[in-house]
C-alpha positions as CSV (number, residue, x, y, z in Angstrom):
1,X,-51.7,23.7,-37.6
2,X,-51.6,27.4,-37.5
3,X,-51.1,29.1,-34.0
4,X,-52.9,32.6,-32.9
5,X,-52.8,34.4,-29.9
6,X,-56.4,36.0,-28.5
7,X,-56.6,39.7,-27.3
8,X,-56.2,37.8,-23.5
9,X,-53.1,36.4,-24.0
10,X,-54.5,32.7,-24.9
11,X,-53.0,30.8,-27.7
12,X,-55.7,29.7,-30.0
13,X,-54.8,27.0,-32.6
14,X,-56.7,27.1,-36.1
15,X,-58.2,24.1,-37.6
16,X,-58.4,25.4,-41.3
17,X,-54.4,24.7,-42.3
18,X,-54.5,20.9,-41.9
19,X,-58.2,20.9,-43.9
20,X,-56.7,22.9,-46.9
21,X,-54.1,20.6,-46.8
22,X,-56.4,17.5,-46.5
23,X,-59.0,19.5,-49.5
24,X,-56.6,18.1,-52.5
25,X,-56.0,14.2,-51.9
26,X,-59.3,13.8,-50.2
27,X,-61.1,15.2,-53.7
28,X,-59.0,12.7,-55.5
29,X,-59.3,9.9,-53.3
30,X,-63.4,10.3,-53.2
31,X,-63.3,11.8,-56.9
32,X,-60.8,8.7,-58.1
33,X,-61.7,5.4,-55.4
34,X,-64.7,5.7,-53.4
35,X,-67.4,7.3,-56.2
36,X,-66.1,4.5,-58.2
37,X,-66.9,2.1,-56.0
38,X,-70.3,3.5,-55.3
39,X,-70.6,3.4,-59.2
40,X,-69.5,-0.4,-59.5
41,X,-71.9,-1.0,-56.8
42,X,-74.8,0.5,-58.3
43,X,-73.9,-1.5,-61.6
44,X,-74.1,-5.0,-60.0
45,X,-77.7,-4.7,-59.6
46,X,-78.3,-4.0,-62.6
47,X,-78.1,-5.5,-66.1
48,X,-76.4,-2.7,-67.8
49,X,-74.5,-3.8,-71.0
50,X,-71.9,-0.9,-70.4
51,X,-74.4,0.9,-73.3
52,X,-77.0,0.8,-72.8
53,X,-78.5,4.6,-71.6
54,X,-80.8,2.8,-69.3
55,X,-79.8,0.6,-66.5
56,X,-82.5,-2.3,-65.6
57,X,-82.6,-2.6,-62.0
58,X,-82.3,-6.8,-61.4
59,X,-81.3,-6.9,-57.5
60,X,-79.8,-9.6,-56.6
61,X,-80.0,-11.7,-59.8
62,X,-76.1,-11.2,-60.7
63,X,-75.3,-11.9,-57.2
64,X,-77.4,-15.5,-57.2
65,X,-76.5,-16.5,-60.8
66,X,-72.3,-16.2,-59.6
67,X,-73.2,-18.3,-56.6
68,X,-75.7,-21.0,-58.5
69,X,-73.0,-21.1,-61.7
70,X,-69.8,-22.8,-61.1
71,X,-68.1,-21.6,-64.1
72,X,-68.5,-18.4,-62.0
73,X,-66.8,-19.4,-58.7
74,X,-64.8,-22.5,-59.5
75,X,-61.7,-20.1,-61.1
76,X,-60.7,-18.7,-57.3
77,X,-58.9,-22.5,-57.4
78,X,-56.8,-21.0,-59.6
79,X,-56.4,-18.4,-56.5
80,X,-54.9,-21.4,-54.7
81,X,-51.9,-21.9,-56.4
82,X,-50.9,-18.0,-56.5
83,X,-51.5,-18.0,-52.3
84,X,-48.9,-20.8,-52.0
85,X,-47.1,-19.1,-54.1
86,X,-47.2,-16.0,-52.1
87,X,-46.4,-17.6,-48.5
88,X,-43.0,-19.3,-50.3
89,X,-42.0,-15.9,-51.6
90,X,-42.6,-14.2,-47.9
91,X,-40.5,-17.0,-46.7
92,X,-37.6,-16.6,-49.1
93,X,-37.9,-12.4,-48.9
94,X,-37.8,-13.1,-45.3
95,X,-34.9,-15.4,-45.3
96,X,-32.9,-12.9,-48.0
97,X,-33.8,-9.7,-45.9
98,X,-32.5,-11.3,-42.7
99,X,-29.1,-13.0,-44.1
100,X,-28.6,-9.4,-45.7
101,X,-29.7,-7.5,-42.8
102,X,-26.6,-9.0,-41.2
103,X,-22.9,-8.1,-42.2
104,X,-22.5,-10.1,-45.5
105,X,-20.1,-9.3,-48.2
106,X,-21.7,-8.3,-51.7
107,X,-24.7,-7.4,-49.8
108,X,-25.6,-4.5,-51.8
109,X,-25.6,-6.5,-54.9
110,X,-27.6,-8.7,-53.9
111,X,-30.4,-6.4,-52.5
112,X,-30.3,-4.8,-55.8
113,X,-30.7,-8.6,-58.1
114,X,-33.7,-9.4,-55.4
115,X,-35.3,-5.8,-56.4
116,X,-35.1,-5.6,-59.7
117,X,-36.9,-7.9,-61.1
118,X,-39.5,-5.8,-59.4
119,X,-39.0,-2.9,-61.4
120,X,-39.5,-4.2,-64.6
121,X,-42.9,-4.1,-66.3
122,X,-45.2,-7.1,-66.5
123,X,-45.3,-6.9,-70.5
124,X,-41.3,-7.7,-70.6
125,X,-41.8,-9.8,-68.1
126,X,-43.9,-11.8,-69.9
127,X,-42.1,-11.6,-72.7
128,X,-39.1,-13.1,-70.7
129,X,-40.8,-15.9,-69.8
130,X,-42.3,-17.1,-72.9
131,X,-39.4,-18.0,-74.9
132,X,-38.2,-19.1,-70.9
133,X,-41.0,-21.7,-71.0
134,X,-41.7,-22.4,-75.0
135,X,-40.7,-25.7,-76.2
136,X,-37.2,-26.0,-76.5
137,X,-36.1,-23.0,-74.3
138,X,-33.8,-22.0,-71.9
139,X,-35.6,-24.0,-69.4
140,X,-35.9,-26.9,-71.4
141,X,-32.1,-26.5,-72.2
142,X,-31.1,-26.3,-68.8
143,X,-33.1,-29.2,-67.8
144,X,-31.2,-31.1,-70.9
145,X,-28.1,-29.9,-69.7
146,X,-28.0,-31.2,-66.1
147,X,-29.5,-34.2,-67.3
148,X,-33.4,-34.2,-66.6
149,X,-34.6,-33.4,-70.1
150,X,-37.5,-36.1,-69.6
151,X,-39.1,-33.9,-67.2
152,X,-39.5,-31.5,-70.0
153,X,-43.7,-30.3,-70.6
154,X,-45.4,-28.2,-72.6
155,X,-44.8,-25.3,-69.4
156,X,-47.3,-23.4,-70.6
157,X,-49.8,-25.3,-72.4
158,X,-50.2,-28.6,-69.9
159,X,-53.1,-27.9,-67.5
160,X,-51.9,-29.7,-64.9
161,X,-48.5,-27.6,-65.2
162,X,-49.3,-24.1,-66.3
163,X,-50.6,-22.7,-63.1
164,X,-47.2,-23.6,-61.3
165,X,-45.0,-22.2,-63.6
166,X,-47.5,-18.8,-63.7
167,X,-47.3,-19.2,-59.9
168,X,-43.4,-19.3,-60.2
169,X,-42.7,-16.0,-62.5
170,X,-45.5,-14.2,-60.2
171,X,-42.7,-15.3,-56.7
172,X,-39.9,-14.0,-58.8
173,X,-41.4,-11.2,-60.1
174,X,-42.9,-10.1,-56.4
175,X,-40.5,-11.0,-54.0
176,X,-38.3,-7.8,-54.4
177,X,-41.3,-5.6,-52.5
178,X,-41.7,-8.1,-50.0
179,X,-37.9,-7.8,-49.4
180,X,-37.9,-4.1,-49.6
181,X,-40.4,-3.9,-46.5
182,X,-38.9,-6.8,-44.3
183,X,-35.7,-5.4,-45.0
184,X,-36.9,-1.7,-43.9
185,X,-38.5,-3.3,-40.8
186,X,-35.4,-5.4,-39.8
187,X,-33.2,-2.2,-40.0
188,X,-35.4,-0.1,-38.0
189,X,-35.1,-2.4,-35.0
190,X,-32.3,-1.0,-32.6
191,X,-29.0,-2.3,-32.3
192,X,-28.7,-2.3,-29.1
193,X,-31.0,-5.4,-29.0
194,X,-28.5,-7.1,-30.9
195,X,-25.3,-5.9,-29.0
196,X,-27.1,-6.9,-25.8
197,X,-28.2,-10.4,-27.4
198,X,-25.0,-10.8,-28.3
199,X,-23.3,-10.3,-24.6
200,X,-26.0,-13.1,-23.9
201,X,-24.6,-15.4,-26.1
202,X,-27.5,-15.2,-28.3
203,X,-26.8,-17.2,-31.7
204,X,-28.2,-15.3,-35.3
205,X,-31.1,-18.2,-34.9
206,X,-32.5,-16.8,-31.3
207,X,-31.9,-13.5,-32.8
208,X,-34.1,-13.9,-35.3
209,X,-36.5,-15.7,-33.1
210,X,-36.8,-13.5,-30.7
211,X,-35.9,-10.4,-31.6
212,X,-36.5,-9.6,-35.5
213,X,-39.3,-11.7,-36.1
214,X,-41.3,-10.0,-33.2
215,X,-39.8,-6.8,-34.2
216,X,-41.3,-7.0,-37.6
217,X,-44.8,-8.7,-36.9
218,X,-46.5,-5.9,-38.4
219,X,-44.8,-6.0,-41.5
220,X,-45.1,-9.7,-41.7
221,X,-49.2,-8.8,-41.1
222,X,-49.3,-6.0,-44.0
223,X,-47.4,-8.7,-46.7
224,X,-49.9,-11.7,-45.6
225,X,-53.1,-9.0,-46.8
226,X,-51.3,-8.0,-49.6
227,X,-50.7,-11.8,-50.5
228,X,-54.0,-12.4,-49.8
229,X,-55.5,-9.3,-52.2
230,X,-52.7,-10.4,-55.0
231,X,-53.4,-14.0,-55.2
232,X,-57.2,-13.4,-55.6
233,X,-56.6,-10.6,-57.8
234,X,-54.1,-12.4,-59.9
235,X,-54.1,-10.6,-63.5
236,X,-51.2,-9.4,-65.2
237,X,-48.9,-12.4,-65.6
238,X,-51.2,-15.1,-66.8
239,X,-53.3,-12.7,-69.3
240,X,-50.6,-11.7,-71.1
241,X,-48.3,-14.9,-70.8
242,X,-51.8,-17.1,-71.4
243,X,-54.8,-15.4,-72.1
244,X,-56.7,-17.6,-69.3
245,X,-56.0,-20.3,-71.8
246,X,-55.2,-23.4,-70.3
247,X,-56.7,-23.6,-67.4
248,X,-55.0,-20.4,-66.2
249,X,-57.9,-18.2,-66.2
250,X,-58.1,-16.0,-62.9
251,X,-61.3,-14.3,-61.3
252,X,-59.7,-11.1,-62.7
253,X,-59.5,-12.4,-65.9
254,X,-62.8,-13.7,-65.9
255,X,-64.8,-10.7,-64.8
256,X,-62.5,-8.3,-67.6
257,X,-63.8,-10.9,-70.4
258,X,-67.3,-10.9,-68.7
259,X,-67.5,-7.1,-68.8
260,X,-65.8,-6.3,-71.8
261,X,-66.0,-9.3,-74.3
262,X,-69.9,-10.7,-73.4
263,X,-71.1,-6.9,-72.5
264,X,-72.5,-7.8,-68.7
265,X,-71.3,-5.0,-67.1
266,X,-73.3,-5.8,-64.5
267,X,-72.5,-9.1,-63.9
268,X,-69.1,-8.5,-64.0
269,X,-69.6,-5.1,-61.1
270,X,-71.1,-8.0,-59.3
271,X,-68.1,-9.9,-59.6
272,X,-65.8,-7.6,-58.5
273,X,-68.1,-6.4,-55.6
274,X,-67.6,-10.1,-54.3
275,X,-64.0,-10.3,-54.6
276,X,-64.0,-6.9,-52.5
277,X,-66.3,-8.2,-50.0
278,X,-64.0,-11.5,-50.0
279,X,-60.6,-9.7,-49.1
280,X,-62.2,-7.3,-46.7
281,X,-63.5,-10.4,-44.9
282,X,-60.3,-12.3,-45.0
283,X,-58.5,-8.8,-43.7
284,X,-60.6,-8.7,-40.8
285,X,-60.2,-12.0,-39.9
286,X,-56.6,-11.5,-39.6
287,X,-56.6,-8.8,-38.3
288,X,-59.0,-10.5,-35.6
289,X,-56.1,-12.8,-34.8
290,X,-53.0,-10.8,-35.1
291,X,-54.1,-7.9,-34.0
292,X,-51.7,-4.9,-33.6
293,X,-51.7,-4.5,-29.9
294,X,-49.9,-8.0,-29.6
295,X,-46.5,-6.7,-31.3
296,X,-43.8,-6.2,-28.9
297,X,-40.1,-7.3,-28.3
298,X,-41.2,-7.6,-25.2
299,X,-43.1,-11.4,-25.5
């Protein structure tokens, strides 16, 4: 913010500086995000074939045949199995980032093995785990190797199995970020807390209890919505490794092969406009019982 000084002696602070600022991400973020969205609304009541010049207007006819069809709806149980998922990698990113918050030899090492896996792209990843979970591969050979080769499946192509192993490359894939951001928030709490715990004969167990994990509520809130928006919005991972084959198909990967392989853009708009409506409602709701105001080492 820009400061002048009137004729009278006043100081007089313009207003223009922070807007010109503001101009340049806000024309992206409404030019890139929110006409988009208004876009992808408009579509769902219609039954545009993603053609078509002309867009029949069907209100609410995509809305009620997702609802009334459960080869619409059924695939968020697939949902289920990446939001377990996702509360046993917070756990483990939690545990990691507080064992390494804390003097530990190597510790560098290991915060760079947790992170990386992060930084690789979901096409290697893939990759990687195909010839991991093929017939005969290294996890087959491992399991033959300590002894347990009769538990060996067909990892990718048993129903009843392929959602857990999916489930397991998406925790090892995504618990570097969660680590990154517990980490962050455990080092921004100040030492003296622990110095003064310490003098208390507090043991790493009450400080953890009493002082990081209140300390880091917030954070612990922000990774339960994105856990939340990533299980739902599952794509990546099981359309490359699987296709949707399997009994792996996701509500992503149905609405993409709704849109793009059947040609109901609409229906597919209408789709997405649910799963938005669905993490917005499941945000709110948390929010509702954790809200921010609550945080404090203090309780």
């Amino acid at each position: 913010m820009r400061t002048t000084v009137t004729a009278g002696g006043k100081r007089k602070d313009s207003i223009v500086m922070p807007w010109l600022f503001l101009a340049i991400p806000l024309a992206l973020l409404i030019t890139f995000t929110y006409i988009p969205v208004g876009n992808m609304i408009w579509y769902s009541f219609t039954s545009w074939d993603g053609l078509d010049q002309n867009k029949e207007v069907v209100g609410f006819d995509n809305f009620v045949k997702i609802f009334t069809k459960p080869e619409y709806w059924q695939v968020f149980a697939v949902s289920l199995y990446y939001f377990a998922a996702s509360f046993l990698q917070m756990a483990l990113a939690l545990y990691f980032a507080t064992i390494l918050s804390f003097r530990t030899r190597f510790r560098s090492l290991f915060k760079g093995i947790l992170f990386f896996p992060y930084l690789i792209n979901a096409v290697a990843i893939a990759f990687i785990f195909l010839f991991f979970f093929r017939p005969g591969g290294t996890l087959d050979a491992v399991l033959s190797f300590v002894g347990l080769g009769d538990v060996s499946t067909q990892w990718l192509g048993n129903p009843d199995v392929v959602n857990y192993s999916l489930a397991g490359v998406a925790i090892w894939r995504y618990i570097g970020l969660n680590f990154v951001l517990f980490l962050g928030a455990i080092q921004s709490i100040p030492g003296e807390l622990y110095e003064a715990a310490d003098l208390d004969g507090a043991n790493k167990w009450h400080q953890f209890r009493y002082i990081i994990a209140p300390g880091i509520q917030r954070i612990i809130s922000l990774s339960f919505i994105l856990a939340i928006a990533g299980s739902l919005s599952a794509f990546e991972l099981p359309y490359i490794i699987t296709g949707g084959a399997n009994g792996s198909e996701t509500f992503v990967i149905q609405t993409i092969q709704t849109a793009f392989v059947y040609r109901k853009v609409g229906l597919a708009s209408a789709m997405a406009v649910i799963l938005l409506l669905i993490v917005l409602i499941v945000t709110w709701i948390q929010r509702k019982v954790v809200p921010d105001e609550k945080v404090s080492l203090a309780s």
